[in-house]
C-alpha positions in Angstrom: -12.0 69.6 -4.7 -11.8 66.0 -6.2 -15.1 63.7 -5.8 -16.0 60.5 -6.4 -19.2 58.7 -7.2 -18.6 55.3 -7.5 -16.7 54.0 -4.2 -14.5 50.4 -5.4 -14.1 49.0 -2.4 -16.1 47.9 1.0 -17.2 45.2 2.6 -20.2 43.7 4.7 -20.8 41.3 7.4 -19.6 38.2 5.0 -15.8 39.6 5.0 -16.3 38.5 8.7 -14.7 41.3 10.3 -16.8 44.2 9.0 -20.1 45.6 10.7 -22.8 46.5 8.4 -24.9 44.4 5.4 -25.0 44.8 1.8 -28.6 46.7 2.2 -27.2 49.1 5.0 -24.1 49.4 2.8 -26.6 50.7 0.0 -28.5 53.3 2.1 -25.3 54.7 3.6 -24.0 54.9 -0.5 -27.6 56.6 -0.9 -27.5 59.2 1.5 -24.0 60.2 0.7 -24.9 61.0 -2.9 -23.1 58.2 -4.3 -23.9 56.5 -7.8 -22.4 52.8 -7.1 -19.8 51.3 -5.4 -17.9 47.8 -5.5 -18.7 44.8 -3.0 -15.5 43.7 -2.7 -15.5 41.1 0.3 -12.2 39.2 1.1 -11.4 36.0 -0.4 -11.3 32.6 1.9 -8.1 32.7 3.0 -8.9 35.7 5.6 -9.8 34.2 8.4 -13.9 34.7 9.2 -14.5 34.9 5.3 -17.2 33.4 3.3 -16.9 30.4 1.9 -14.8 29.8 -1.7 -17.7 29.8 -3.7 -19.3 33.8 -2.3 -18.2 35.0 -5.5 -19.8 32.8 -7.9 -23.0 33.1 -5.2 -23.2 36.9 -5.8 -24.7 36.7 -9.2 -28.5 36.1 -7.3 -28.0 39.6 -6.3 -29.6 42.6 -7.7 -27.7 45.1 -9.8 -29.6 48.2 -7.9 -30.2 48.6 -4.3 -32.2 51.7 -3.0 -31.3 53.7 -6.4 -27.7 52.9 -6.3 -25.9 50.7 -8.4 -23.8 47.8 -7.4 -20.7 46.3 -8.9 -19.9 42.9 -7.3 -16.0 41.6 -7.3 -14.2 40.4 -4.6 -11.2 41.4 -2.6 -8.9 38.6 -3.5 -5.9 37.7 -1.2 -2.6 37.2 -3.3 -1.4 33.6 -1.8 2.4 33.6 -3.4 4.8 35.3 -4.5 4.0 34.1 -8.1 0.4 36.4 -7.6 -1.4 33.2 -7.6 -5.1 34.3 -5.9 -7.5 32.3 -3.2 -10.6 32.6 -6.2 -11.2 30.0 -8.5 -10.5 31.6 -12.4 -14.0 30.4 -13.1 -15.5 32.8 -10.5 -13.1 35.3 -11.2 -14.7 35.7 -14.7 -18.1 35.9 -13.2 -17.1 38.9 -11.5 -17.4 42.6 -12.0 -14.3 44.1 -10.1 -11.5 41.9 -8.7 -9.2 43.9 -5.9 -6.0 41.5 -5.9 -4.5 42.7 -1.9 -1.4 41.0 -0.2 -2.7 40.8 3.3 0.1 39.2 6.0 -2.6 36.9 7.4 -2.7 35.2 4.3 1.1 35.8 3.0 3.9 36.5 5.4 5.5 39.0 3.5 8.9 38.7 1.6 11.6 40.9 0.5 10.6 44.1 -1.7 11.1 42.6 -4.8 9.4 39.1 -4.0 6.5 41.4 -3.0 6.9 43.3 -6.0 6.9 40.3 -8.6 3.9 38.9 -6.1 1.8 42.0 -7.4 2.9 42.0 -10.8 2.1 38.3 -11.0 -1.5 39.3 -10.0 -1.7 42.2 -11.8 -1.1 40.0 -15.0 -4.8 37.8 -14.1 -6.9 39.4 -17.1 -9.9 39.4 -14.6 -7.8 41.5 -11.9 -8.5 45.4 -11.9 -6.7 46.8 -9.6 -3.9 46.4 -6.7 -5.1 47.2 -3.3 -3.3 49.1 -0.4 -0.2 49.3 -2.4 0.5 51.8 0.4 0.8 49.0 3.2 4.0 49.5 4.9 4.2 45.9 5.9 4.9 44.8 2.2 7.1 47.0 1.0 7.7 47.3 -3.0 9.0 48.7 -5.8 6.4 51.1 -6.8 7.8 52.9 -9.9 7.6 48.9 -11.2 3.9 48.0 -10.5 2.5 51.5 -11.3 4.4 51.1 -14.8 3.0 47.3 -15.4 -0.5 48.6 -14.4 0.1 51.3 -17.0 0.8 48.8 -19.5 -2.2 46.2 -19.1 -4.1 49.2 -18.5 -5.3 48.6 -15.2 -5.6 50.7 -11.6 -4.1 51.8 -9.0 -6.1 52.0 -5.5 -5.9 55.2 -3.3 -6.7 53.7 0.0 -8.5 56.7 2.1 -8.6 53.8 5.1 -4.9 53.4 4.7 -4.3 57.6 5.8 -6.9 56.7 8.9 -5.1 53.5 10.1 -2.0 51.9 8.2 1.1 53.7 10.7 3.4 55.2 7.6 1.2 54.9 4.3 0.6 58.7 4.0 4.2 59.5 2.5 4.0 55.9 1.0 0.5 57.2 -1.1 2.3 60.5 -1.9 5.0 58.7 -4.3 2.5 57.0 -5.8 0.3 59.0 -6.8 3.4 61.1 -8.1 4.3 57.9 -9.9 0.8 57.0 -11.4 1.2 61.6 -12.5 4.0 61.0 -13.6 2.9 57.9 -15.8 -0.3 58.7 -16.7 -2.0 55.4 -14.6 -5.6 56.1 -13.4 -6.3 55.4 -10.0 -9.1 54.4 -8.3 -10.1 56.1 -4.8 -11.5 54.1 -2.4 -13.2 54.0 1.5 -12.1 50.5 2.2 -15.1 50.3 4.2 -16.1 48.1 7.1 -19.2 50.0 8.2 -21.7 51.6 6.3 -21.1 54.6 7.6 -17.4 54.5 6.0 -19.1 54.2 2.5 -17.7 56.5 0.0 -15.8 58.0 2.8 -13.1 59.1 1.4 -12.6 63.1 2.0 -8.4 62.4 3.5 -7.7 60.9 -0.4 -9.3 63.7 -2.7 -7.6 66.1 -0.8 -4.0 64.6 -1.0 -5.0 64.3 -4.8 -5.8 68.0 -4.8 -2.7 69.1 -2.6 -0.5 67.0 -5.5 -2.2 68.1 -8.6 -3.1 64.8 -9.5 -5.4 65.2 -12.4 -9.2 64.9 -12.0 -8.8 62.7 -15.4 -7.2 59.8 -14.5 -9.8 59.6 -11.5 -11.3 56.6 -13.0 -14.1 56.6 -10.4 -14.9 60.1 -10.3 -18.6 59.1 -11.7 -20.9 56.5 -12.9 -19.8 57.3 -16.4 -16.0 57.4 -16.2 -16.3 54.0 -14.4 -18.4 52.8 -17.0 -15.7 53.8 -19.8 -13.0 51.8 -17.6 -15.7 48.6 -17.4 -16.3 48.7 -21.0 -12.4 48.4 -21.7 -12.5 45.7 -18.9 -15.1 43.7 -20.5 -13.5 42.9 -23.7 -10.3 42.5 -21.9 -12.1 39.7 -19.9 -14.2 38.4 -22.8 -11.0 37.7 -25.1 -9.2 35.8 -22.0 -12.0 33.7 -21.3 -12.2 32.8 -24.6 -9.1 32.0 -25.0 -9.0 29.9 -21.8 -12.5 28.2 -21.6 -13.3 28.5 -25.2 -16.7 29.4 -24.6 -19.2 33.0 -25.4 -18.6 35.2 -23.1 -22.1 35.4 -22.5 -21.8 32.7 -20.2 -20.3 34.5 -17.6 -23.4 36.5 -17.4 -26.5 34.2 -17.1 -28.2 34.8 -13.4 -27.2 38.5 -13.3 -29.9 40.9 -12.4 -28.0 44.3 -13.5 -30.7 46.3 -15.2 -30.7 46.7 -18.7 -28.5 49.7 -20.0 -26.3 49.9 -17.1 -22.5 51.2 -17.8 -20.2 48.4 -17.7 -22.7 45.7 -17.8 
């Protein structure tokens, strides 16, 4: 079967409705064997969220905890249905992995296509990695569209192992698209979603839907340390030229305060 090393996406105590802390988070990644994962905590508009400027604040943070490496992005909310986010483009660039989710506490959702041209819209933020919960029945979409724009900007698709546990109707949602992401050659990302530590790296229901489809183990971006790394590096002069362009500035600057040891993939 499938497995995954690096898990993208979870969440502590300052998403507000999650259980567990960053450090329990760690040990939990620890003693599953895992070699990093994503803090990814929701952006402002959830309700119980930290404040606007968590993001930014995560750079005092170290870049190990208990052996295991730590990527730290955000879960942003999608707040239109032009993809405009609830995180400053300032801390977006500070960021290692940005999750850009429609969530209906923060968006009432629209028609297919408004949700569609919603996630496209975010998909098209040069700091944005990946859609989240594509799966979610309550915003329905046109998938063959977003997997082929992620395609193109070379970005991710999320395979959601929380969405086969609890979102009614996303199991033959997550089929088509993983046949879609197959069928176009778009790496995916498989993730716990967690909201206790014991949900870290969770994620057995995905790789075995991957391996009952034939999805192939190479366009896993997140199978290990080192294939995430290869998608980071591809990220980081993606996100270097943009701020460039938009703050005219090194891209250094993004950097200064983080603790990521030396060498690290993606860093």
């Amino acid at each position: 079967m499938l497995e995954t090393k690096v898990d993208t996406h979870t969440h502590s105590v300052l998403s507000g409705h999650a259980w567990s802390t960053l450090r329990e988070n760690a040990a939990a990644a620890a003693r599953r064997g895992l070699e990093g994962f994503c803090l990814t905590e929701h952006g402002p508009a959830v309700p119980g969220a930290g404040p606007f400027f968590l993001a930014s604040a995560q750079k005092m943070l170290p870049g190990t905890l208990g052996g295991v490496r730590v990527f730290y992005g955000v879960e942003a909310d999608i707040m239109d249905f032009k993809g405009g986010l609830d995180i400053d483009d300032k801390s977006l660039f500070g960021l290692e992995f940005v999750i850009a989710s429609l969530h209906d506490l923060c968006l009432s959702p629209g028609t297919p296509r408004e949700n569609t041209e919603a996630y496209l819209g975010a998909l098209r933020h040069p700091c944005v990695d990946i859609i989240g919960h594509l799966d979610d029945r309550r915003t329905p979409s046109e998938f063959a569209t977003i997997v082929r724009e992620a395609g193109r900007l070379g970005k991710l698709i999320e395979i959601n192992n929380n969405s086969l546990l609890i979102r009614k109707g996303s199991r033959p949602r997550m089929e088509e698209i993983i046949r879609l992401c197959g069928e176009h050659s778009v790496p995916v990302a498989v993730a716990s979603d967690a909201h206790f530590d014991d949900m870290v790296g969770a994620v057995e229901e995905s790789l075995e839907l991957l391996d009952r489809l034939g999805f192939p183990e190479s366009l896993v971006a997140n199978r290990d340390l080192a294939s995430f790394g290869k998608y980071l590096a591809v990220r980081e002069a993606r996100v270097e030229s943009a701020w460039k362009e938009r703050f005219g500035a090194s891209g250094s600057i993004r950097r200064k305060g983080r603790l990521a040891p030396p060498g690290t993939p993606g860093v």
